[in-house]
C-alpha positions as CSV (number, residue, x, y, z in Angstrom):
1,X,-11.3,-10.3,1.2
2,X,-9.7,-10.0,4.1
3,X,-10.4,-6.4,6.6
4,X,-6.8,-5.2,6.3
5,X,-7.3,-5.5,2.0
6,X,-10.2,-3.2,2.7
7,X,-8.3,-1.1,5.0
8,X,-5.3,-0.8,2.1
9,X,-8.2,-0.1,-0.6
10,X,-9.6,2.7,1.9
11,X,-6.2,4.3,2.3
12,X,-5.6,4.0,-1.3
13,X,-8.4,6.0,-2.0
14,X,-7.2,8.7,0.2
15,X,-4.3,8.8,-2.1
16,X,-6.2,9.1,-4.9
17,X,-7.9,11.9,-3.5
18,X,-5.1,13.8,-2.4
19,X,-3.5,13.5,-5.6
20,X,-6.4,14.3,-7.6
21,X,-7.5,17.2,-5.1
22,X,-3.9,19.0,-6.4
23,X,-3.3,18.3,-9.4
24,X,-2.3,21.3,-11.6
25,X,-2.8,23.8,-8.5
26,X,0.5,26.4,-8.4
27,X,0.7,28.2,-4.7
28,X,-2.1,30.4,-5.2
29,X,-4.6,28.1,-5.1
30,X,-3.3,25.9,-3.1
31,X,-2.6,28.8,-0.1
32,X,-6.6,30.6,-1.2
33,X,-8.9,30.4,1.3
34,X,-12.8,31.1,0.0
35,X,-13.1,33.3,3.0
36,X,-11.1,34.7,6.0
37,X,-12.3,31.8,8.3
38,X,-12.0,28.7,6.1
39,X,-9.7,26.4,5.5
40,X,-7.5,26.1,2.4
41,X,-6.3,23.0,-0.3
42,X,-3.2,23.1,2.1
43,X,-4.5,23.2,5.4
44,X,-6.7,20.4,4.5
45,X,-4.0,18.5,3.0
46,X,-1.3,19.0,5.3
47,X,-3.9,18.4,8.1
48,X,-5.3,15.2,7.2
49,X,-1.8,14.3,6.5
50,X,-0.7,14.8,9.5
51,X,-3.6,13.4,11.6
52,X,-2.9,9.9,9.3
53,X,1.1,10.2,10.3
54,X,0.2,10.6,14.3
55,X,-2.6,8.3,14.8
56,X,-1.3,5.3,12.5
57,X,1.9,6.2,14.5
58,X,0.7,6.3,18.2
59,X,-1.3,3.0,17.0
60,X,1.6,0.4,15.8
61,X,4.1,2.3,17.7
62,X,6.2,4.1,15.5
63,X,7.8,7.5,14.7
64,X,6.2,9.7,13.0
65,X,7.1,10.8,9.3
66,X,6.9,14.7,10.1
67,X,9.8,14.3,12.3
68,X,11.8,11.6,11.0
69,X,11.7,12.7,7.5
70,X,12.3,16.2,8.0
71,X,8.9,17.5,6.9
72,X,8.3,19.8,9.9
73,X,11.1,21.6,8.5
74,X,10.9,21.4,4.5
75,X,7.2,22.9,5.5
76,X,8.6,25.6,7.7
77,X,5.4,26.7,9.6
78,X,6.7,27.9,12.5
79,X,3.9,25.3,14.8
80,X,5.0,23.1,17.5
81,X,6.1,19.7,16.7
82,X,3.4,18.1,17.4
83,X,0.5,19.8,15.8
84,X,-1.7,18.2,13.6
85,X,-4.5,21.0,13.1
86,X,-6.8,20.1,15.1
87,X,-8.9,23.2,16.8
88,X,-7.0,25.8,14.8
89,X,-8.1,29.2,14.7
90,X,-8.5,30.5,11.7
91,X,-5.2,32.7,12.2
92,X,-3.2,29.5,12.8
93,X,-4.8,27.9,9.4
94,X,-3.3,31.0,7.4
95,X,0.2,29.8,8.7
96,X,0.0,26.4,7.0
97,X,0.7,28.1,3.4
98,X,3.3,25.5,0.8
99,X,5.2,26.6,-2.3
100,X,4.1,23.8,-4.4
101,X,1.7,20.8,-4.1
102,X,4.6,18.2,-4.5
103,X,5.4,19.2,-1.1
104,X,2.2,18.4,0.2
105,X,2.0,14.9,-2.1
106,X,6.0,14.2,-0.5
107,X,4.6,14.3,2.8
108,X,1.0,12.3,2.1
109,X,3.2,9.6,0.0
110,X,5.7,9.2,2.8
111,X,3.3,8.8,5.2
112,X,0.9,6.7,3.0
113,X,3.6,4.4,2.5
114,X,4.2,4.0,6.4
115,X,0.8,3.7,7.3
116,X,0.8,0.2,4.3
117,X,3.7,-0.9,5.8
118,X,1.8,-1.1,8.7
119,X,-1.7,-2.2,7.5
120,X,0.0,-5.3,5.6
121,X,1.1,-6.7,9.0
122,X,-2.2,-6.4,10.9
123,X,-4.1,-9.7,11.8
124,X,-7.8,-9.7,12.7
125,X,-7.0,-10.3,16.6
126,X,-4.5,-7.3,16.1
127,X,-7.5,-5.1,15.3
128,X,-9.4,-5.7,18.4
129,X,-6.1,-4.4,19.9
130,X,-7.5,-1.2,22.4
131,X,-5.1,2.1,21.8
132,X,-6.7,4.9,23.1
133,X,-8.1,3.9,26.8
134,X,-9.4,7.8,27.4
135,X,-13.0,7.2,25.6
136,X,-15.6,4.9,26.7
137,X,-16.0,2.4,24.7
138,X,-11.9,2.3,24.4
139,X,-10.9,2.7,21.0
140,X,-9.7,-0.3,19.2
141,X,-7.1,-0.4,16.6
142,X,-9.9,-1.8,14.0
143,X,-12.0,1.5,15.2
144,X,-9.1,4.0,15.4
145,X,-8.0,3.0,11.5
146,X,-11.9,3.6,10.5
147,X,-11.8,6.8,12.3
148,X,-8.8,8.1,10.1
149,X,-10.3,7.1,7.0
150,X,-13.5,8.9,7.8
151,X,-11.5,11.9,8.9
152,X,-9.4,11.4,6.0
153,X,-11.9,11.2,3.1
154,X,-14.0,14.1,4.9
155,X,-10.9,16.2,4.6
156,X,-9.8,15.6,0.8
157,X,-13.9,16.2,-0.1
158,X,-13.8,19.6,1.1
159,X,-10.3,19.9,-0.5
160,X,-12.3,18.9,-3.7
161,X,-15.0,21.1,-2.9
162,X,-12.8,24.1,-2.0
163,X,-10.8,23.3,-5.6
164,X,-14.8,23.6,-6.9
165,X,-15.0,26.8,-5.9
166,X,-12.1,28.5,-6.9
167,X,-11.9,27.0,-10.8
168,X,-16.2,28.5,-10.9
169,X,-14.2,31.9,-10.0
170,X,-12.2,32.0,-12.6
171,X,-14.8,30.7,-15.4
């Protein structure tokens, strides 16, 4: 097997995830957040979403899905352009609320379906490729697609998690 088949398996099983993670969820759950400072289902999907759309973008040189496909604005969250989530306050992760999950799965889908577009073109010398210069080591390209996966499958576990905890609520 070849590292970009294990890299398409990986991302496949973010997919997997993400769908799983919202299956059956109507607004309310999807919007809940255990407590006043944690993250909801759709600030966990919507962020590891977008963190997949700008890194696999800034890596092979691409636009990202969120603006190209008009997601910023079908998700209407009133957040710069560019923001992916990362450091929000807890008052910024109550903006990122949806109306259904099959907006969240739109977006992850479109931008799965970019990021294998991508992945099915890498070689192994491509992933030795440095694209982010500002740490020491640089990062790599084979480093910076581990990194999202990580971040990735972190994100949809405590998506699961969070799910966890609001079906023992109701039981």
């Amino acid at each position: 097997m070849h590292a970009k088949d294990i890299l398409i398996d990986g991302y496949g099983r973010i997919r997997e995830e993400v769908h799983a993670a919202v299956e059956g969820l109507g607004p309310d759950d999807l919007n809940a957040r255990p407590t006043a400072e944690t993250n909801s289902i759709a600030w966990l999907i919507w962020h590891l979403t977008r963190v997949q759309d700008d890194h696999i973008a800034d890596a092979f040189d691409l636009d990202q899905v969120w603006l190209t496909q008009d997601w910023e604005k079908r998700f209407g969250l009133g957040l710069p352009r560019h923001d992916t989530g990362y450091g929000h306050s807890a008052a910024k992760v109550g903006k990122v609320r949806v109306d259904s999950r099959d907006l969240l799965t739109g977006y992850y889908d479109a931008v799965h379906e970019q990021t294998l577009r991508a992945l099915r073109g890498v070689s192994a010398a491509d992933l030795e490729r440095v694209v982010d210069e500002r740490w020491d080591p640089p990062v790599t390209l084979g480093v910076r697609l581990v990194s999202v996966l990580s971040d990735d499958l972190q994100h949809v576990g405590q998506a699961a998690y969070v799910r966890g905890l609001l079906q023992s609520a109701v039981a």
